[in-house]
C-alpha positions in Angstrom: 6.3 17.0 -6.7 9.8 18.2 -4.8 12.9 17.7 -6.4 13.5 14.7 -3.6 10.5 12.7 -4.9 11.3 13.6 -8.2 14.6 11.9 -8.1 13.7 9.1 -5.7 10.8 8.3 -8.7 13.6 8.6 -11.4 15.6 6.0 -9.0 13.1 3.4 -8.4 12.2 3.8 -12.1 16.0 3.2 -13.3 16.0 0.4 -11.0 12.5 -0.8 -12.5 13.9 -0.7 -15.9 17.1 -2.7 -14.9 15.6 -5.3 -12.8 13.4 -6.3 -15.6 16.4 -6.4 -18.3 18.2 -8.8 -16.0 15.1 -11.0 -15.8 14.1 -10.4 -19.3 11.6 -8.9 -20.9 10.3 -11.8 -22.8 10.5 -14.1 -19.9 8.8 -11.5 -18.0 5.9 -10.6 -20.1 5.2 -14.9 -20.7 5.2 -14.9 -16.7 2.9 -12.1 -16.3 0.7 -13.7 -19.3 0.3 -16.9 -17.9 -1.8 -15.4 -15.2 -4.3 -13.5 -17.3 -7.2 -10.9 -16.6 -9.5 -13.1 -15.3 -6.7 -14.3 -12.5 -6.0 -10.6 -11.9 -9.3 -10.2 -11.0 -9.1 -13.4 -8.6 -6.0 -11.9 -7.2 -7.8 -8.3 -6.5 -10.7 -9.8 -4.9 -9.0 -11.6 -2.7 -7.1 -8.4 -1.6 -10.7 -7.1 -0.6 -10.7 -8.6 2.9 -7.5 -7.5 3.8 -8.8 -3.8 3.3 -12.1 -4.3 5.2 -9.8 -5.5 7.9 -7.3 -2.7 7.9 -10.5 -0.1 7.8 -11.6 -1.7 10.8 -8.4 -1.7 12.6 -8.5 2.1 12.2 -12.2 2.2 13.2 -11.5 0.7 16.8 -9.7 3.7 16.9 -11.4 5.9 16.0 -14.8 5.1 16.5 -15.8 7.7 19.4 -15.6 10.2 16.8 -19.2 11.4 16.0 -20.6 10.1 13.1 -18.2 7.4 12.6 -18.6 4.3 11.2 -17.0 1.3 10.3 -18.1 1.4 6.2 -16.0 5.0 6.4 -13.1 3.7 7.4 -12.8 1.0 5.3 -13.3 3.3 2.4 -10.8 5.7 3.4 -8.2 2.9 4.0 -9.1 1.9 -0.2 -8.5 5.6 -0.9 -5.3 5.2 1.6 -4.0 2.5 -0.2 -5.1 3.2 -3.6 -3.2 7.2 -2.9 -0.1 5.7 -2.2 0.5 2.8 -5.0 -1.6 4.2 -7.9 -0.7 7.9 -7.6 2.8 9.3 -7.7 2.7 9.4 -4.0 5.0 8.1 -0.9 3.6 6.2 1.9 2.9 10.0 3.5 1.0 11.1 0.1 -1.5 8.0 0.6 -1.9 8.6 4.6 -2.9 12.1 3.7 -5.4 11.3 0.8 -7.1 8.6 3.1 -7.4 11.2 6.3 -8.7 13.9 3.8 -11.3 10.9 2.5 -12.3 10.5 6.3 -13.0 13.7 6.4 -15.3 13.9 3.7 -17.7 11.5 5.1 -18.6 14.4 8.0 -16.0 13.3 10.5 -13.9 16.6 12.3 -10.4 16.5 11.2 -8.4 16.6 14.4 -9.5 12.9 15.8 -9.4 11.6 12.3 -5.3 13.0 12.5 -5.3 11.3 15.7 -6.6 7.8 14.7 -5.0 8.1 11.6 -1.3 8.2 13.9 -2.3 5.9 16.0 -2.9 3.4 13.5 0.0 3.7 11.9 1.8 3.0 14.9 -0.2 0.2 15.4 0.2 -1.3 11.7 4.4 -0.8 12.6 4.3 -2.7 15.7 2.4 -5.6 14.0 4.8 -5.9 11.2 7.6 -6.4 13.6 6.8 -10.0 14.9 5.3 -11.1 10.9 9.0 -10.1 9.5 10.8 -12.0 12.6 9.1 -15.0 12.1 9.6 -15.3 9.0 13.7 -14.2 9.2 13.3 -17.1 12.2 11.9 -19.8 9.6 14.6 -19.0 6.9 17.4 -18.7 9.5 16.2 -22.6 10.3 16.2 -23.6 7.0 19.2 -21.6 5.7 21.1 -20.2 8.1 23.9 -18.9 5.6 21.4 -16.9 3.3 22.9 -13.3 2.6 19.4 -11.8 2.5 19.1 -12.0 6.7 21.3 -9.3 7.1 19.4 -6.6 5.2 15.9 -7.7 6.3 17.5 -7.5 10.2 19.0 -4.0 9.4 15.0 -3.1 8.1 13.6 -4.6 11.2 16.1 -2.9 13.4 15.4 0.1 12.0 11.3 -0.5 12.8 12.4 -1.3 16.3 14.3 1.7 16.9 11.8 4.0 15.8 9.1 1.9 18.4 11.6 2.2 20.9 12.1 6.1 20.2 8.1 6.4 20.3 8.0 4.9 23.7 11.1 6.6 25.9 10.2 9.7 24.2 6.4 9.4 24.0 5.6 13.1 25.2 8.1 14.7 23.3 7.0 12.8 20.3 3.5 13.7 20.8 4.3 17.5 20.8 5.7 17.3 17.6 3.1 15.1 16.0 0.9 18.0 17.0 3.2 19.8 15.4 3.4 18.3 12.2 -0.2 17.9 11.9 -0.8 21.3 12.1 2.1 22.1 9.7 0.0 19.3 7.6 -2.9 22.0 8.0 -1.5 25.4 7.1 -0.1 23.0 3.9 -3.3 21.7 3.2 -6.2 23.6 4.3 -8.6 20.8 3.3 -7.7 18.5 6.2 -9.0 21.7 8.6 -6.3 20.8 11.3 -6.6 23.6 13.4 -5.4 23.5 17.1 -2.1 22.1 18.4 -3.4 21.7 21.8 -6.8 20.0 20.5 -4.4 17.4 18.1 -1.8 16.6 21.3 -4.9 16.3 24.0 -6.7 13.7 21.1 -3.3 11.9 21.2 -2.6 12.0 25.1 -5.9 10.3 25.4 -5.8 7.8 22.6 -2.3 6.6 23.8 -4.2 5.1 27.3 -6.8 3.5 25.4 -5.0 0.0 25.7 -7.9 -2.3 24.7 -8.4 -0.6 21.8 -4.9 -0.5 20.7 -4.5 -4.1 21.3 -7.8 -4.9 19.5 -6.5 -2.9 16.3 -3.3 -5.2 16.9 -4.9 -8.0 17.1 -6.1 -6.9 13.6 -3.2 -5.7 11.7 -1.2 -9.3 12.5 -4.2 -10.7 10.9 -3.8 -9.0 8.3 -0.3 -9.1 7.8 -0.9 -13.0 8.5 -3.3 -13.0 5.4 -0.8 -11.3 3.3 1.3 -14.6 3.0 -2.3 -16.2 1.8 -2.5 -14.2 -1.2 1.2 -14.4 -2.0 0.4 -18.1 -1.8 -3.1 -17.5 -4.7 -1.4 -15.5 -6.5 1.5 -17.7 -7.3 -0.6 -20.6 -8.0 -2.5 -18.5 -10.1 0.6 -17.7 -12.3 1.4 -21.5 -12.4 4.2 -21.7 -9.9 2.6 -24.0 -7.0 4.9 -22.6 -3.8 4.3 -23.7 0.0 2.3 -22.1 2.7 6.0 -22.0 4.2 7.3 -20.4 1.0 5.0 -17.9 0.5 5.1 -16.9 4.4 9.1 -16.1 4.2 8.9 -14.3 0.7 6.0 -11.8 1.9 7.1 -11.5 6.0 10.6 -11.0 4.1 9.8 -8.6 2.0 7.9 -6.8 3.8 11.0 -6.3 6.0 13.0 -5.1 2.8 10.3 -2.5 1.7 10.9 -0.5 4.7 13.9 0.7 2.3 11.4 1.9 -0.3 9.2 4.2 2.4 10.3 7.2 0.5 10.1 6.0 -3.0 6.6 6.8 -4.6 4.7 3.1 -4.9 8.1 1.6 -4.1 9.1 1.6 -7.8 11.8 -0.7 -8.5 12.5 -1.3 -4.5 9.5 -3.9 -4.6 10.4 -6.0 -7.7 14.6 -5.7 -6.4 12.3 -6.9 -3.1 10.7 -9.8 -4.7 14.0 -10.8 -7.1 15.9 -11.2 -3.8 13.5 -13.4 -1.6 12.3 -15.0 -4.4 16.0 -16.6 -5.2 15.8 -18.2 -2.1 13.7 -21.1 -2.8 15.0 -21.4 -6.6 12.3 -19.0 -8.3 13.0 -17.2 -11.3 13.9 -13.7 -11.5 11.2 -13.4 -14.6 8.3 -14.8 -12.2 9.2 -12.5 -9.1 9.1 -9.2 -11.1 6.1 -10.6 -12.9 4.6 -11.5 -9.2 5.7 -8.0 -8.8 3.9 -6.4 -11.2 1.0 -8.7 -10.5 0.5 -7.1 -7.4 1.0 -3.6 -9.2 -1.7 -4.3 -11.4 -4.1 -5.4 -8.6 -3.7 -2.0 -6.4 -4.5 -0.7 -10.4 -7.6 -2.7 -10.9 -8.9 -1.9 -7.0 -7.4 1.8 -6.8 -8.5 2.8 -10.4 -12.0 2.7 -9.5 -11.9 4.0 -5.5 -9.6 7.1 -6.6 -12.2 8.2 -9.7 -14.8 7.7 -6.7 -13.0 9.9 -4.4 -12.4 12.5 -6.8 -16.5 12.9 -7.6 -16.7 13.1 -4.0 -13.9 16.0 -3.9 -15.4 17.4 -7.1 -19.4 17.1 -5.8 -18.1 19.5 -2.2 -16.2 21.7 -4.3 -19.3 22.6 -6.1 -21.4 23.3 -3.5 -18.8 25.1 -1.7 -18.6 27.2 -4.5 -22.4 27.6 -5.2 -22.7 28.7 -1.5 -19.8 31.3 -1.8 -22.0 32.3 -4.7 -25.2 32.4 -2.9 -24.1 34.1 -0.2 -22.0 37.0 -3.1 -25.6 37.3 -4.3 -27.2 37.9 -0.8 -25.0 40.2 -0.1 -25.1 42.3 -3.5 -29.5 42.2 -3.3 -29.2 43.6 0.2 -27.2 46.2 -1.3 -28.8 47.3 -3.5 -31.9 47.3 -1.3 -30.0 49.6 1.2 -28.9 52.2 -1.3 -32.5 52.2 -2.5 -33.5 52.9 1.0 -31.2 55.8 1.2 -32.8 57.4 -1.9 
């Protein structure tokens, strides 16, 4: 890890560790208790959808790349999402981990980069109308809350980089091709390649309007859906909150976790997140870090699994990579020995 996501992980941590002392320990662990395993797994399965929708989003997108298939995506979002809130990752970590699991289905890297940037564009532009509605509602209901102003400074800061994407599209382009194939002399697994090949992928994906507004279509779904498992898992835990409730603490804090981008599973940002929204409609700060880590223990019991799966998948190609290297060593070492036989 670099020294940045070292200390950014020792930050969220500290903050982790403080959040929970304010709300108590005790109080805390009776919260998170009160749901138990069998309500955990309720709480993962219902998270399930949400993925399949998310892989298909990024299908649309991709799915003129030979061989693809809806099933791969899906699976490389669960690797995607696993990557970056199991692992000691950021967002970019997780993004990386579910284009490399792409690849390993037999898909070329360069329109898997492609899609891959695309849909996280997508996903960015779909968050912005989810968080406004939901700063709308509360600004209705209580128009003096203090938590407006940093969930407007997030979604400004979402706007401005949409904004920047589309005066300076071309420019921005180029150096997505750039980065991707910095990405690829980093990380010779994702076999990125050519510049020109990445930009030309993104030139064309960039006109493909139906598309882009399909995989919208998606992703506010699925940001839409979010607010229904806040809703389950709450009741879950005992504390019955309202459709309304539970669609301003998750639009809201997804607003606020745009702060945690660079923090590895948003450690400490996400239960300072939930604390915060959470206090608007008189919730204690025990249950919002225990929703908190609720939801932390969900991406554990869905991502545990998917990651272990990934890795025999990694671990299965570097084998026969290496028994071909071998193979072709031996080939090489008969033939040889054949021609210096020949010579005598």
């Amino acid at each position: 890890m670099k020294l940045t996501s070292v200390l950014a992980t020792a930050l969220g941590v500290a903050g982790l560790v403080a959040i929970v002392a304010y709300a108590g320990l005790g109080a805390v662990g009776r919260a998170v208790s009160s749901l138990g395993f069998g309500g955990l797994v309720v709480v993962a399965a219902v998270h399930l959808p949400l993925i399949a929708l998310l892989g298909s989003a990024w299908w649309l997108i991709g799915k003129d790349i030979p061989a693809a298939a809806p099933w791969k995506f899906v699976a490389a979002r669960l690797v995607r999402e696993s990557a970056a809130e199991v692992l000691p990752f950021s967002q970019l970590g997780g993004i990386l981990g579910g284009a490399r699991a792409l690849t390993l289905t037999g898909l070329r890297a360069v329109p898997v980069a492609t899609a891959t940037l695309i849909d996280l564009l997508i996903e960015l532009v779909a968050k912005i109308p989810y968080v406004a509605a939901g700063a709308i509602l509360l600004l209705l209901a209580k128009p003096d809350s203090s938590i407006l102003r940093p969930v407007a400074y997030g979604l400004g800061v979402t706007l401005l980089l949409l904004l920047s994407v589309i005066v300076f599209r071309h420019r921005i382009v180029a150096a997505l091709a750039r980065a991707a194939m910095a990405l690829g002399a980093r990380w010779r697994a994702l076999g990125l390649e050519s510049p020109n090949e990445v930009r030309q992928a993104l030139d064309r994906e960039f006109v493909r309007s139906d598309r882009i507004l399909f995989g919208l279509a998606l992703h506010t779904l699925s940001w839409m859906l979010g607010a229904g498992e806040t809703w389950v898992a709450f009741h879950l835990m005992g504390h019955a909150v309202t459709v309304y409730e539970a669609f301003v603490i998750d639009s809201l804090f997804s607003g606020l976790r745009t702060f945690g981008v660079a923090v590895p599973a948003a450690i400490g940002v996400q239960e300072t997140g939930y604390v915060l929204v959470c206090a608007l409609f008189g919730i204690d700060p025990a249950v919002a870090v225990a929703f908190s880590l609720v939801r932390r223990g969900r991406e554990f019991v869905i991502g545990i699994p998917a990651l272990g799966l990934w890795q025999i998948v990694e671990s299965r190609r570097t084998v026969a990579r290496l028994a071909g290297c071998n193979s072709v060593r031996v080939t090489e070492r008969t033939g040889d020995r054949a021609y210096r036989s020949d010579l005598r």
